[in-house]
Structure formats: C-alpha cells, structure tokens
N, C-alpha and C positions, 0 to 999 in steps of 0.2 A: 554724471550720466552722459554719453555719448548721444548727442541727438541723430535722428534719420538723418539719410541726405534726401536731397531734393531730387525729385524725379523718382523715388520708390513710390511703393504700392502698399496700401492696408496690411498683404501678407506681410509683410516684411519688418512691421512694427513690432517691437516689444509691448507689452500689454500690464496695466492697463493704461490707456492715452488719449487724452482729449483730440476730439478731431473735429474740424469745422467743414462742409459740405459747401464750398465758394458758392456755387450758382445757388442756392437755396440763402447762403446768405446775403447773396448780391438782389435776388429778388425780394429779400425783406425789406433791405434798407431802402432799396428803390421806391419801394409800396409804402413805406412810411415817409418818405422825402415828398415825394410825389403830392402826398396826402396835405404834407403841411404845407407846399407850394400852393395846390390847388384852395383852399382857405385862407392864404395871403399871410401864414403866421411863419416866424422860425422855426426851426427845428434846431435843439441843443442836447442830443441825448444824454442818454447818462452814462456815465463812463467805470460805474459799482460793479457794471456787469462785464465788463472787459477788462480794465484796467492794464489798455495796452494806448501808447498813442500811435505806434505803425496803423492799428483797427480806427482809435480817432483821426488818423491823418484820411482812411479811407472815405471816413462817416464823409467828413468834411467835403472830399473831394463830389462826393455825391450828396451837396447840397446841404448837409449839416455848417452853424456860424459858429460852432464848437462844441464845448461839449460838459454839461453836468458834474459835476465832484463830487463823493459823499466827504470825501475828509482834503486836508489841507495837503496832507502828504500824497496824497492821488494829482491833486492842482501843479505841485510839487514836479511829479514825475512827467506831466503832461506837456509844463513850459520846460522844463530839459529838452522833452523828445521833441519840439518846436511847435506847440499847441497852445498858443498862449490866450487864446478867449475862451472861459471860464468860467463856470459859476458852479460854486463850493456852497451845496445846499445844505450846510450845515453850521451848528453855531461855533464860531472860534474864538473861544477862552483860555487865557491866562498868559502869563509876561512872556513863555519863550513862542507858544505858538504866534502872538502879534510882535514878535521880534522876527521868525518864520514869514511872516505874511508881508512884513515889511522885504526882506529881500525877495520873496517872491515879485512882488508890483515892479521892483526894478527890474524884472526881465519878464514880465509879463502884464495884461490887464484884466486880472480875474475880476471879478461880482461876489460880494460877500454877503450875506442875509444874518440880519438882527432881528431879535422879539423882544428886544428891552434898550433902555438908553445906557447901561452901562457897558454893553459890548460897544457903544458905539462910541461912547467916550474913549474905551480906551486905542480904537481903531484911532482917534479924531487925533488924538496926543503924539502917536506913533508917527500918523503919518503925515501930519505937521511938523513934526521933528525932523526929519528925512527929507521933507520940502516934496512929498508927492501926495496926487489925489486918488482917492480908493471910490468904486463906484460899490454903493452899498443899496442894496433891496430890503426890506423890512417884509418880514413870515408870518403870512396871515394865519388864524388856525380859522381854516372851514369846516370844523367839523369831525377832523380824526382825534382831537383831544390829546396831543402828544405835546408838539412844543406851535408858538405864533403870537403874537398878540393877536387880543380881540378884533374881531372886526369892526367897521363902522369908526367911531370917534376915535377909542383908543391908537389904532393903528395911524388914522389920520392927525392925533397928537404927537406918537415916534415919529413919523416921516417927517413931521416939520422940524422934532428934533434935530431929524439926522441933517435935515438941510440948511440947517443954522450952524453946525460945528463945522469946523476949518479940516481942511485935510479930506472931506468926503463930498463926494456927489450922489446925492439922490437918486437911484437909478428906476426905481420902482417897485413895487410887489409882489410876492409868488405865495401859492398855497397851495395844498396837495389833498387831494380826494381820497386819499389813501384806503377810508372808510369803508369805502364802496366797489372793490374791484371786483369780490367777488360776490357780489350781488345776484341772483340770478337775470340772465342776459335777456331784454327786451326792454318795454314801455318802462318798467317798476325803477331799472337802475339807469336809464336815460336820464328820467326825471329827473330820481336823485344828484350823479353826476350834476347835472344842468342848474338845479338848486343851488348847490353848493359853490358851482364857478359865479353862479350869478352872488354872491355872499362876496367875492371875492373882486367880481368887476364892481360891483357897485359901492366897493371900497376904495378901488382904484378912481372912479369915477368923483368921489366925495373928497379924493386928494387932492384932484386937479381943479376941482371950484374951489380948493381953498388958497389957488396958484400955488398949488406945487408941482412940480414935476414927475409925471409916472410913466415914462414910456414903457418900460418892461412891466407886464403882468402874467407871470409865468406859470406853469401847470401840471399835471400830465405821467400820468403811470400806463406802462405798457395795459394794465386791466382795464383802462378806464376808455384810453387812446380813441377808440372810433368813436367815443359820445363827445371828448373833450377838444377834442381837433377842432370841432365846426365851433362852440359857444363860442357863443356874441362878446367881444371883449377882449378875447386871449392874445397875446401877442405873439408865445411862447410853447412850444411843449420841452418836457424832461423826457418824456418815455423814450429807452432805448434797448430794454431788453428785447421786445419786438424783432430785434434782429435773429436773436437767435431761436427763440421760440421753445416753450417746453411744456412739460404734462401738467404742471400749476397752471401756467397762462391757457393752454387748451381746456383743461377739467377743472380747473379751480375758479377763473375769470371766465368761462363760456367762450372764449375767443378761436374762433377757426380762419383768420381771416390769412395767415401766414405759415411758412412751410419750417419742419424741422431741419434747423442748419446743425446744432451741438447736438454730439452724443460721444458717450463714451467704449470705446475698445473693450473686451472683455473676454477672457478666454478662460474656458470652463476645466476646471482644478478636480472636483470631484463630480462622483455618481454614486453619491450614496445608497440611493434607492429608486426605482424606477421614474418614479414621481416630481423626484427631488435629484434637480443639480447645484452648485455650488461653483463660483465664478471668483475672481481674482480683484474684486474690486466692492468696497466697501462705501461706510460712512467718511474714510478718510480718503475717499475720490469723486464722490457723487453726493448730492443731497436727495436723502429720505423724507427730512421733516416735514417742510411743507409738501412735497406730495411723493407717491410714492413714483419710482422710476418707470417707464414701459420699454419695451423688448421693442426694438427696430425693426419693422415688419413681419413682427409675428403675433398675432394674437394668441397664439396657444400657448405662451410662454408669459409665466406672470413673474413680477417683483415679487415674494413673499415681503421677505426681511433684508436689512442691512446690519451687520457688526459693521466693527471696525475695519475689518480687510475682507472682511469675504460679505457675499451675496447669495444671499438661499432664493432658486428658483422653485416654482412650482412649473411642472409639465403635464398639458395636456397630452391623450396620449398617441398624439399625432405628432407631439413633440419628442415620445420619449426613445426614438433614436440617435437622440445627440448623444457624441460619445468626449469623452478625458481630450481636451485639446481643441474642440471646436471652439470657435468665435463667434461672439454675438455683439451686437452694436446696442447700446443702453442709450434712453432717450432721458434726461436726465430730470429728476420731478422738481428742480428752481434751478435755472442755469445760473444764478448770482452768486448760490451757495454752493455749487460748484466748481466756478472758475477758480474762483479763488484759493482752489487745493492743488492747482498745477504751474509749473513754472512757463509753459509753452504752450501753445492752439499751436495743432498742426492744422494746415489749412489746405483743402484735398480738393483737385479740379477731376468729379469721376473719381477714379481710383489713384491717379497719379498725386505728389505731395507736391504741391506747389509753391508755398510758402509757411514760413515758421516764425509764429509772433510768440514773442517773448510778453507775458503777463509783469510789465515793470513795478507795476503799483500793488501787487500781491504781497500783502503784509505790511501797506504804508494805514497804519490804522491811526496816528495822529495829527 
C-alpha cells in the first residue's frame, strides 16, 4: 500500500483510513496530563490503544513517565522505539515469554505484575541467572473478578514473597475498577470507583506496616478517570484511551469531558434505497461491538449495522441527498478495537496530513 504524502488533504485519501484530528488530540492528552499533575500522581497511559511508540514518545513528552502494556510484545515494541519505562499490566507465563522478558530488562526497565508466587518464582530464577533486577508489582483484584490476588493479607503475603526472592524488587501494587466504568455517571459510580481504590489503598497501606515497600499503587480506566485521578492513595493512573476519545467512553462511560480526535474515512459505495446507504468500511476497520459507531457531525445519519467490509447507514431524510461517492467521517464506537485493524494513524493538523505513525505493536499479541 502506497502511503499519502505528507502535506495532502482528506480529499486525496484512499478510503477507508484512520485519521487522528492533532489539536483535538493534543487537547486530550493535555487535559488528562494536567489532570494528573494537578493531584500530584503519574500519569502512564496505556499503550492497547495506540500501540505506537512515535504517539508514546508524544504521551511522554507532554508529561506521560511512560507508558502501560497489555502484552509483553507491545513492551517489546516500545523499548525498540526507545520507550523504555513500562509496565506490562498483564501476567507473563511460561519458559519462552520469561526468556522474552529477560532480554527485554537488558535494554529496558519495564514493571511486571504477579497474582501468585509462581509467576514470581519463575521471574526470581530468570533473572538471577542473567545477574539483573526486575521491578515487580503484585495485581490486586478490587472487584472486577478477572484475575489479582485478594486483597488485605493475601496480597500482603505475595508482596513479602516477592521481596524475599533474589532477582526482584518489590515495586508496589495496581488494581483496576474495570467493574464500574460504565455505571451510570454521578454520586452512585463516584462512590463505587472510590470503594473500591480505597480496597486497594488500604492494601497498599497494610504492606508498608509490614515494612515492605509499595511506592507504586496504580489504577485507572479511561471510564473511571475523573473519580480515580483525585482517590486518596493513588500514585498512578493507566487510563489512556482518553486521548482519543469515542461513542463507548461518551454513551457507554457517561464521559463528555474530551473531544473526538479518531475517526474513520468512509466513502459511500451504494444507494440502495432512499433510506439506506452502504459505505466502504466494516467490522474489519472499525468496532461495532462494544458500541455502535456515530457519523461525524451529522446527527441524521445513523450506524445501522456492520458486516465485514461494508456498513449499512440509515438516512434521515435530510440526509437522503447523499449520493455514490460522498465521504463521511465515522466516529468509531471503542477506539481500542479499532486501531488495531490499521497499519498507520494518519495524523491531520485541520485538513492538511501532518504526520503518519505507524501502529508497531499491531498484532504483538504475546
């Protein structure tokens, strides 16, 4: 595929194409950096929803200490592109990935999280063998019921494990509200949120009377973000979808606090019938599941459905002068499960293309 050049214009795109809106993304990150300065904590987004490090070099530059992982091979791709502070919020098992994580540490200093002492054993052996130290976090579960140890003793039983085996430092704790994002927005999911980090600080709390070490206590989902920023305790947030902003985190999380920067190119294929148009871009460029997409400044124009390559619109019928060829911008309904179908953000200042980040970690799923 021949990419644009730099210095064209929307027309001139082939379709369909992820496109990033700079100022709108430059005003997110700002609003969420800002946010975590003014409350005294880090900010380390996540990097699930990018998986670019040019976009993590950006985060960074505007106040990000790095940035999030979901998988090892994302971690992978981020100390290449020269990003080397890290934390791979996921568990890494079996002999090649901590063979994997062992050359990672020599050119980088990721944070890995355990919820058992057998992951940590076998971190402890790796990388004692190798003569380096791995900073490891232990994964509370507050609540979403997925993966963590208990809170309370248990957790503070693995932490002193991990701080007793050779090869690791104890770095601290994270646990995730994930639960709760899309709660309805006010008093009801403040609480909750604030519940549940308090589960969590006061896990963190009960490590450090037992002298152990917990500087990191980490957090934070784009849904959650404006209640989990301020709790009492937190060191940390994850959230970094925030950046880009989409119809889940507006209609699914209650969230209006940020402007749509992603959306997808789209250029309308058929007119079947007055009602009904049919566009060029599907389940295999945008995500449907969790919510459905919206039409970029148009309210008259809905997502019906998604196949695989095509998109049925429905038209109101102040919409239904669109004809074979017009262009519509799609607002995409989870920007997470959408990036990940493109090899490139083109990344647009106004109508002009400015820059083109390559998605490196698209498809590093171990």
């Amino acid at each position: 595929m021949t990419l644009p050049h730099l210095g064209c214009t929307k027309a001139d795109l082939d379709t369909p194409s992820l496109c990033v809106d700079l100022d709108a993304l430059e005003a997110n990150i700002a609003a969420m950096s800002d946010a975590c300065r003014e409350h005294g904590i880090d900010w380390r987004p996540h990097s699930k929803c990018h998986k670019s490090p040019l976009l993590a070099k950006k985060l960074i530059a505007a106040g990000a200490i790095g940035v999030t992982c979901a998988k090892l091979g994302e971690a992978e791709v981020m100390a290449q592109g020269g990003v080397n502070d890290t934390l791979i919020a996921n568990l890494i098992v079996g002999p090649k990935k901590v063979a994997r994580l062992v050359d990672l540490r020599r050119i980088a200093d990721p944070v890995v999280c355990v919820d058992h002492l057998d992951q940590a054993l076998a971190f402890s052996t790796a990388m004692s063998a190798a003569g380096l130290s791995l900073r490891v976090i232990a994964e509370v579960d507050i609540g979403l019921g997925r993966v963590g140890v208990a809170a309370g003793g248990p957790a503070v039983e693995l932490a002193r494990q991990i701080h007793e085996l050779p090869g690791l430092t104890l770095a601290g704790i994270m646990g995730y509200e994930g639960h709760l994002l899309t709660m309805e927005d006010g008093d009801e999911k403040a609480a909750a949120i604030l519940a549940a980090l308090k589960v969590l600080t006061d896990t963190a709390d009960q490590i450090r009377q037992a002298g152990l070490p917990c500087g990191i206590v980490s957090c934070g989902g784009t849904g959650s973000f404006k209640y989990s920023v301020g709790a009492p305790g937190i060191t940390e947030m994850q959230a970094g979808g925030g950046m880009f902003m989409d119809a889940f985190y507006r209609y699914g999380c209650n969230i209006s606090d940020w402007k749509y920067a992603l959306t997808v190119l789209t250029t309308i294929v058929s007119r079947p019938a007055p009602d009904r148009a049919i566009i060029d871009a599907g389940r295999k460029t945008m995500d449907g599941w969790v919510h459905k997409p919206l039409v970029c400044g148009r309210d008259d124009i809905h997502v019906k459905s998604l196949s695989a390559e095509h998109g049925t619109l429905t038209l109101d019928p102040s919409a239904q002068d669109l004809k074979i060829g017009d262009r519509l911008e799609i607002i995409p309904g989870y920007s997470d499960l959408t990036c990940v179908l493109h090899d490139n953000f083109l990344a647009f200042r106004g109508d002009k293309l400015e820059a083109i980040w390559p998605l490196e970690g698209r498809g590093r799923l171990q």
